[in-house]
N, C-alpha and C positions, 0 to 999 in steps of 0.2 A: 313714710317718714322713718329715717335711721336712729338707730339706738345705740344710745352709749351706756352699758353695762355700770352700777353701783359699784366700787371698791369701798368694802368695812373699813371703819376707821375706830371699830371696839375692840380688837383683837388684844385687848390687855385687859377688861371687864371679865370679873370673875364670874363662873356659870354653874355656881349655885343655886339662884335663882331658877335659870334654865331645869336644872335635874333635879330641884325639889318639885316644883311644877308638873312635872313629867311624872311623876311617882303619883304626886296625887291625882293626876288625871287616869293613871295606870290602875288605882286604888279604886276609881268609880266604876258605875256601871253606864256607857253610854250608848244612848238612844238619839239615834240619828233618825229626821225625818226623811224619808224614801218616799215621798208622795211625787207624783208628776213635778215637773221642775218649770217655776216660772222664768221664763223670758222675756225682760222689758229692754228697752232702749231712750235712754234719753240722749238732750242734745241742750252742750253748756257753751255760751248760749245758743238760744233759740234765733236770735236776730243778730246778726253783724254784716259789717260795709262791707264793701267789696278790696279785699286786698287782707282782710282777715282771715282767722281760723275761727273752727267750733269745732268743739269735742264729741267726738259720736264714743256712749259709755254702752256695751252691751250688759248687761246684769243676768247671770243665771243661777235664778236659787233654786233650791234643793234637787231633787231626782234621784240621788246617789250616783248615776255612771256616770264616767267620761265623756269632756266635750272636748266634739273635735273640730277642726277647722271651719273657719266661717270664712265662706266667701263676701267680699261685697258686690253689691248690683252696680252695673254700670248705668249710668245716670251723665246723658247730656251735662254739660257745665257745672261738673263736679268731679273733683278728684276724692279717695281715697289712700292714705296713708299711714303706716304704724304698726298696729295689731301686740302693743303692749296687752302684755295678761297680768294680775293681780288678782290675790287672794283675801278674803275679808271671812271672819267669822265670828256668828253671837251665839251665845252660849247659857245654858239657866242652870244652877244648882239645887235639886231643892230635896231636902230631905236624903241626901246623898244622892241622887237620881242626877247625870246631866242632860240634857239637852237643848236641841240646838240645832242648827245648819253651816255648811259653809257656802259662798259667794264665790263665783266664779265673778270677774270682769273685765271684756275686753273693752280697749280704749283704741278710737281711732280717731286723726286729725282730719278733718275735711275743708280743703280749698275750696272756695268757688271761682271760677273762670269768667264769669258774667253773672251781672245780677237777675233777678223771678223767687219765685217760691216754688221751694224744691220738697216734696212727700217723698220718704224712704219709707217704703213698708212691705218691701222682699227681700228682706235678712230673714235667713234660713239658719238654725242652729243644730247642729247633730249633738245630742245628749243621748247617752245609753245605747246609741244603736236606730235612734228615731233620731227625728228633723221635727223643729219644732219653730214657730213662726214668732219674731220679736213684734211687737206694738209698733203699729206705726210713727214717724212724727216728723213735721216737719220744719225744716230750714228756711228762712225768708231771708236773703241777701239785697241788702242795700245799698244804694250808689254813695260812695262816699264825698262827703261835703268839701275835703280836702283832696286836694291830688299830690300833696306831698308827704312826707314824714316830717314832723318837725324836732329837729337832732336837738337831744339834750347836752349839754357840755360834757366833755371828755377829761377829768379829772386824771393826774399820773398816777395814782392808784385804779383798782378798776372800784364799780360800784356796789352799794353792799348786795344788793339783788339785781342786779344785770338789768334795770329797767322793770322792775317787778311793780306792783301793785302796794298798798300799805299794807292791806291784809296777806300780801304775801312776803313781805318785809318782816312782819310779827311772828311769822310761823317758819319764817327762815333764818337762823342765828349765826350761818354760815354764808361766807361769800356763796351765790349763786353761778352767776357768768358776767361774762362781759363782751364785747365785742373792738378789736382795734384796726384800723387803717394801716397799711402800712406804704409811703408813696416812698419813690425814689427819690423825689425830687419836690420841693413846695414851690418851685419856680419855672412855668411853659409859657410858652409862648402859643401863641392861636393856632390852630392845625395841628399843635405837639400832640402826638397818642406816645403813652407810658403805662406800663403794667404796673398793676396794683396787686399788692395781698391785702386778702381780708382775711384775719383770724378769730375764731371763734372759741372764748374758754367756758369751760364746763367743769364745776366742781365736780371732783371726784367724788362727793358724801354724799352722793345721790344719783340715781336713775334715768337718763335725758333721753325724748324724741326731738329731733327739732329737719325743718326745713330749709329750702337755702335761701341765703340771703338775698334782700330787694334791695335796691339803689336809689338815691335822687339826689338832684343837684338844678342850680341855677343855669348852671353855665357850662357845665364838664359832662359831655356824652358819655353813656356805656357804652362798651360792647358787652363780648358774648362772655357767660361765663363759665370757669370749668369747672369739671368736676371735683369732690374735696381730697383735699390731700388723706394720705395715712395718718391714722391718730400717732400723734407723739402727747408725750407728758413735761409738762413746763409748773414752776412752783412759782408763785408771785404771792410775796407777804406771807410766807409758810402752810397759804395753804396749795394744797395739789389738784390740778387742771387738766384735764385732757381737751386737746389743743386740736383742733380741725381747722383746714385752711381752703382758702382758692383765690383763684386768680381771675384776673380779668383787665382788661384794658379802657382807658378812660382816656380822654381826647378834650383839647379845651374850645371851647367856643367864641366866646368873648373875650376884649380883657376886663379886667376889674380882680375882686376879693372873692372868692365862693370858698364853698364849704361840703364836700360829698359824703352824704348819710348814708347808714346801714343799719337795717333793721334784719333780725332773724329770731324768726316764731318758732315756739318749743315749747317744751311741757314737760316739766318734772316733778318726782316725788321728794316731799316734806316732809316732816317729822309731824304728826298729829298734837294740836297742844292741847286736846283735851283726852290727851291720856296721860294714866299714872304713871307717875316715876317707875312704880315697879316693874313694869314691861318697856323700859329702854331698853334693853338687849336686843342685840339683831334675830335670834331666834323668835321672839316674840315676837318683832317688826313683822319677820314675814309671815307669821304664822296666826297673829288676831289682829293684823288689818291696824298697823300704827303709821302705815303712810296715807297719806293721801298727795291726788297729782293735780298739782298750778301749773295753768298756762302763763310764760310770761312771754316778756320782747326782748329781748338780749339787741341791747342797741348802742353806736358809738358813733362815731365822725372822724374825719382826718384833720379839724384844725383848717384856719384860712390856706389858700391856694392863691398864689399871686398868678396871675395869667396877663403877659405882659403882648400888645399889640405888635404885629411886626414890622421890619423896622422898613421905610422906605427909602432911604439910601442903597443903591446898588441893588435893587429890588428891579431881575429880567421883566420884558415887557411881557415871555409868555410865559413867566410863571406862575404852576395850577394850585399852589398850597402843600406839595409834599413837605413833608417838615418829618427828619429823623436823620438817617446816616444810611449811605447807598454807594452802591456801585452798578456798572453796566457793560454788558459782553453782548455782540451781534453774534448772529452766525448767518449761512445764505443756502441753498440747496436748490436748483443745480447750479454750481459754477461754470458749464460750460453750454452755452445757449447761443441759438441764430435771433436775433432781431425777430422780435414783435412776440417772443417765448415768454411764460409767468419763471419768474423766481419767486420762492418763499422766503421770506427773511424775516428772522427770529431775534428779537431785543427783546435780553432778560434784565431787571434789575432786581438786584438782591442788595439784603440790609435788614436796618429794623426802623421803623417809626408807622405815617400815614400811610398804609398803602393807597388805603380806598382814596384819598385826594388826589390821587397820581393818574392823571388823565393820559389817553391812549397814545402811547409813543410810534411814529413812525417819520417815514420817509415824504417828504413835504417839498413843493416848490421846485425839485431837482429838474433841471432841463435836461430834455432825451429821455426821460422815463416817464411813465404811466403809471398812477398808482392806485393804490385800491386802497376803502377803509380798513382800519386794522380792528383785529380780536383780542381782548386780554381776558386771562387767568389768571388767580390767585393761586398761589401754594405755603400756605403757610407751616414755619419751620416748628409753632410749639403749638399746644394747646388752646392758644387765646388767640393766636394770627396776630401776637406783636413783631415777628418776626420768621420770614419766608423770602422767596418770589415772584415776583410778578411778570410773567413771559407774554407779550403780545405777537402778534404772528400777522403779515402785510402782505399782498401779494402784488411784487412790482413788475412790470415789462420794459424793460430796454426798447427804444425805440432806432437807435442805430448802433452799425457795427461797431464803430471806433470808441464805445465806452469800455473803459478797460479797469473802472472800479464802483462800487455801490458806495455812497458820500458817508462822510461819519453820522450818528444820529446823537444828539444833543438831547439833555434832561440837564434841566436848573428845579433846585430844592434849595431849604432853608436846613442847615447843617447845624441839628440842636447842640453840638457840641464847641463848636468854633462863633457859634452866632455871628453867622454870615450867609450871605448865599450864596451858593457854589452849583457849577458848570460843570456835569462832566460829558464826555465826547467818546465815542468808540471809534475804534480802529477800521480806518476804511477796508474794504473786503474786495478782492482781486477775482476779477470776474474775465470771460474770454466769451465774446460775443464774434457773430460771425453772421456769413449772408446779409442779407436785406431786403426792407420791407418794400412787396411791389408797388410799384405807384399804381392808383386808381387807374379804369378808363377814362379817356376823355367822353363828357358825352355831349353828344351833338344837338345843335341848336334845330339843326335844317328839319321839314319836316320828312314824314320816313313813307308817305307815300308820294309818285311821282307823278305829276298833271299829267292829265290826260293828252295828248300830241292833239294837234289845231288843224279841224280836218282840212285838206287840198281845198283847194280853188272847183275842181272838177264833182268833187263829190258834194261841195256845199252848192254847185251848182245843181246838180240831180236831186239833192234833198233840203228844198225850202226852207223847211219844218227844225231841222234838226239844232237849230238854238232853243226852241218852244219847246215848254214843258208839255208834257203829252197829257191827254185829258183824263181824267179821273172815275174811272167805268164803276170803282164800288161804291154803294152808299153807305152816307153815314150813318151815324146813330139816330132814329126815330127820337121825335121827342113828341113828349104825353101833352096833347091839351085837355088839362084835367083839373077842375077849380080847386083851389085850397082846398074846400072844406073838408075834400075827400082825402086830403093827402096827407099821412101819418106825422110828418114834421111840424104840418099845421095843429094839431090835438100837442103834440108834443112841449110846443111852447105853452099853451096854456095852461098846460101843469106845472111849470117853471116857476111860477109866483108861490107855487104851495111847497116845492122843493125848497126853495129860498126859506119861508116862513118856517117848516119842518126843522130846516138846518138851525135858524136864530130858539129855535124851542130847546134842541139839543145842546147849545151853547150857556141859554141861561142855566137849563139843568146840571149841565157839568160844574156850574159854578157855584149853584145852591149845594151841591154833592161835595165839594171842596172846602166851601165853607163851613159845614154841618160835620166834616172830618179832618181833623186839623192833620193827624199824621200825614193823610192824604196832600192839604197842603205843604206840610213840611218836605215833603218827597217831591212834589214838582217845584216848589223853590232852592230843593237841593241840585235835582237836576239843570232847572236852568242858571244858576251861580255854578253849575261843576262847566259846563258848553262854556258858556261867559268867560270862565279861569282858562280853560285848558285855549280858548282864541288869545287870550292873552299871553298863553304861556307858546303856542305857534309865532306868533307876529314878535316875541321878542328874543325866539330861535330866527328867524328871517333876519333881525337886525342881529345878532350873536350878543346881546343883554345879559350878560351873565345874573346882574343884580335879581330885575325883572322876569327873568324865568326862573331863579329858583323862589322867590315871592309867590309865584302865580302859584309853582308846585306843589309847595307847601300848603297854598290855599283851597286848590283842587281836593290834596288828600283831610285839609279838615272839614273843607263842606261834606265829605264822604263820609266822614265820620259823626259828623254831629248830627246827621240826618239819621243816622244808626242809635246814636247814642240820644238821642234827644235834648243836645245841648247846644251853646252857639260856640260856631265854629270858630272863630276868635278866644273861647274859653280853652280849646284843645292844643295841651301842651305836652310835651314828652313826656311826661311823670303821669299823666291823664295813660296816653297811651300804654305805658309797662303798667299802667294797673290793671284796666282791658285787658287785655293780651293775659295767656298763659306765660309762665318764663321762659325763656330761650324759644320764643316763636319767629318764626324766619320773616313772618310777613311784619313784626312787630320792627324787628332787625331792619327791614329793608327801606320803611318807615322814618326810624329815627337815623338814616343814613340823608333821605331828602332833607329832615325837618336841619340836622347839623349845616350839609352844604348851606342851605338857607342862611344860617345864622353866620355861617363861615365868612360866606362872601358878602354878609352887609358889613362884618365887622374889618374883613381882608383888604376888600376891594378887587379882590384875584376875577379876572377872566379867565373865559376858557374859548377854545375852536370852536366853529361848526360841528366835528366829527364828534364831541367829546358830550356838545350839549345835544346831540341827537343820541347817543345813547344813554343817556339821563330820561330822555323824553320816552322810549322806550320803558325805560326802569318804572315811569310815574304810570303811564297806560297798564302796565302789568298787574301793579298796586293796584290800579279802579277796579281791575278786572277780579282780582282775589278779593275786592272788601264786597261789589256786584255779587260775588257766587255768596261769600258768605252771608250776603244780605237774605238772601233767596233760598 
């Protein structure tokens, strides 16, 4: 977890206080306890859902020497994050005499990735020159009963604790943080993808860890998102904020009203309210332990999003849902070829909106040529892939000499900016073909060997015989007269009725063993609904269904899931899955790309090719195959 450094906000507080204190701590005689140093660990809390934080507090008192680095263990389905330090100290006066110890304490955030019960008890602390072992304890993550965030309203001030707690509202008399949306635009259209900022403030009167932000929404996909910007410093209501950003892109699904949430975990230091006035001064702060550190959620919203359906007037018959602003350049390599030779040919479209809805452009239907399916790439131009290239690559063959160009290639989009649909076409490409392709052989009906000639008159006279087949001088195969009882096939049926009985024994067992193990059944009910989806999702690639294949897909990847996760698969929604999932997971990413087209094309009505829903079907097999290993 990143930290953002306190900036004093006393630096006008007189420090008398500070240099009388310091005199009489100079004036005593102090006695530090130098005994072994204990090392505890706790965990604040002990129990939270999955998509929360918990605090890992290392505590090392006394020892007198220096501690140095603590590694964390690495632990299956658990991150580490942080390693804030703080200082605390208690102190006795008695008789002039003081004593006392200081606290060392490190703080770390811990994600869980999935939920179980997690024991941490190989934190190793170097004190003095030695390692010394913390207290075990552990973590129990639970599946959260929600799979969304539910966004608190977004007032034009920010809030007074950035989504804080009441007890941490009481002990904070300063703004905390807040979190803001920033959209280009509150009006898309279905298929529209437009980058977002998300900004994050941080009072400066205090000390912040925090992590990146989570997303949810009804209707509006993520994508991927980036890294934070540089801190800048922004003032809102006079007080001062250090400001962290990022980006990311968001896509509409449906139409209707939505609303996209943001939540970002963090944790900073307070003011202790139960210490005395007289150690406000920041020297004191750091020196007997006047802060203590609240977790909060710094959270906000972007306000409704009108997401308006698109229009069908002048809506192409083969348009796939690109929606943004684009352009298109061929190129071909070789231009100079004899009939029946491969050309390569390269159509690039560049711009910014959907790329991923932009189905594989090629050369289609052209008489005289032969064409192959085509290959696409993405290249995106920023961080987030709201704006790049997409280059597909086709391999065509000229089938006779006299063509003398490669035809234009054609791409229809929905032009967010003119709200229309728009054609564009590339320049046909000047090719020089030559020779020609040989014709096949003929092949012959006749047979290929030739009758034998009709002996003379004289020699069928000499040889009677030589129409007759001639006699048969080898004997056949001996056959055994030998009774059943003796004969091994005979024994072998009468075993048959106890193979058969054997089989009906193994069948009911399998079923007493299914029903006595429910995960068991849940796993072969998962597999035969995954067989079941993925026939459905075949037979409506055969009829090119755009609706019904990406329904099936979608359904494929939630029986896969809910047999992992132990829920019903009609429960799993995309807000389900980025909670699952670690952030920025490719397999999560590739996931909510099926689950959008899904939603895209019930809401669009868009088809697509053959060519385009066969690599879709490739994409979903790929998924089975990564959630398969994960399962295993």
């Amino acid at each position: 977890m990143n930290i953002i450094p306190t900036v004093s906000s006393s630096g006008k507080r007189p420090v008398w206080r500070a240099a009388g204190l310091f005199l009489l701590l100079m004036s005593m005689t102090c006695r530090v306890f130098a005994d072994d140093p204990r090392v505890t660990a706790t965990l604040d809390p002990a129990e939270i859902t999955l998509g929360e934080t918990s605090q890992l507090n290392i505590t090392v008192e006394g020892g007198g020497g220096g501690v140095g680095n603590i590694s964390m263990p690495q632990i299956d389905g658990l991150t580490f994050s942080g390693g804030g330090h703080s200082v605390s100290s208690n102190f006795q006066i008695i008789n002039g005499q003081m004593s006392g110890g200081t606290s060392h304490i490190f703080s770390y955030l811990i994600t869980p990735v999935k939920t179980g019960s997690y024991t941490i008890s190989t934190i190793e602390v170097p004190v003095g020159g030695k390692k010394y072992r913390a207290s075990p304890v552990t973590l129990r993550v639970v599946k959260s009963s929600a799979g969304q965030i539910a966004p608190p309203s977004q007032p034009a001030a920010p809030p007074a604790t950035g989504g804080a707690s009441a007890d941490e509202a009481e002990t904070a008399p300063v703004q905390l943080g807040f979190v803001r949306i920033v959209l280009p635009r509150r009006e898309l259209f279905v298929g529209q993808t437009v980058p977002v900022e998300v900004k994050a403030y941080f009072s400066r009167q205090t000390q912040w860890r925090y992590a990146p932000p989570s997303f949810s929404s009804d209707a509006l996909g993520m994508g991927k998102l980036s890294k934070p910007s540089s801190e800048t410093e922004e003032t809102v209501q006079g007080v001062s904020y250090a400001v962290l950003s990022w980006r990311l892109t968001v896509t509409a699904l449906k139409p209707g009203e939505f609303n996209l949430a943001a939540e970002l975990p963090a944790a900073c230091k307070v003011r202790n309210k139960n210490r005395h006035p007289f150690f406000d001064d920041d020297f004191f702060s750091s020196f007997m332990g006047g802060t203590v550190e609240k977790r909060v959620n710094l959270r906000g919203h972007s306000g409704n999003v009108k997401v308006l359906a698109l229009p069908s007037e002048g809506k192409p018959a083969d348009f796939s849902g690109a929606v943004g602003r684009f352009s298109i350049e061929t190129s071909a390599s070789p231009l100079k070829v004899n009939a029946g030779d491969p050309i390569t040919l390269k159509i690039t479209v560049k711009g910014e909106g959907s790329f991923d809805r932009m189905t594989n452009l090629s050369l289609e239907n052209a008489a005289g040529w032969r064409v192959y399916s085509p290959s696409g790439k993405f290249e995106p131009a920023d961080d987030i892939g709201f704006s790049g290239k997409k280059t597909f690559e086709q391999v065509v063959i000229p089938q006779r000499p006299d063509i003398r160009q490669i035809p234009p290639i054609k791409f229809n989009f929905f032009d967010s900016d003119i709200q229309r649909y728009a054609t564009l076409a590339s320049k046909p490409i000047d090719i020089e073909v030559s020779g020609s392709i040989p014709a096949p052989a003929p092949v012959s009906s006749a047979p290929t060997t030739q009758p034998m000639p009709a002996a003379s008159g004289a020699s069928a006279a000499a040889n009677p015989t030589a129409d007759l087949v001639p006699n048969k001088v080898e004997p056949g195969r001996p056959q055994r007269l030998q009774p059943y009882l003796y004969r091994p096939g005979f024994w072998a049926l009468q075993f048959l009725p106890l193979l058969l009985l054997g089989a009906a024994w193994g069948v009911a067992r399998r079923r007493e063993k299914i029903a006595g193990n429910p995960a068991l059944a849940r796993s072969l009910a998962a597999s035969r609904a995954v067989r079941a989806h993925l026939g459905h999702l075949n037979h409506a690639l055969q009829k090119q269904d755009s609706l019904a294949f990406f329904n099936a897909a979608r359904r494929v990847i939630q029986e896969r899931l809910a047999e992992q996760w132990g829920v019903q698969a009609t429960a799993i929604t995309m807000s389900e899955v980025q909670s699952q999932f670690p952030p920025n997971s490719p397999l999560a990413d590739r996931i909510r790309q099926i689950f959008d087209m899904a939603d895209s094309v019930a809401y669009s009505g868009q088809n697509f090719t053959a060519t385009t829903l066969n690599d879709w079907q490739g994409t979903v097999l790929d998924v089975l195959q990564q959630l398969e290993r994960g399962r295993d």
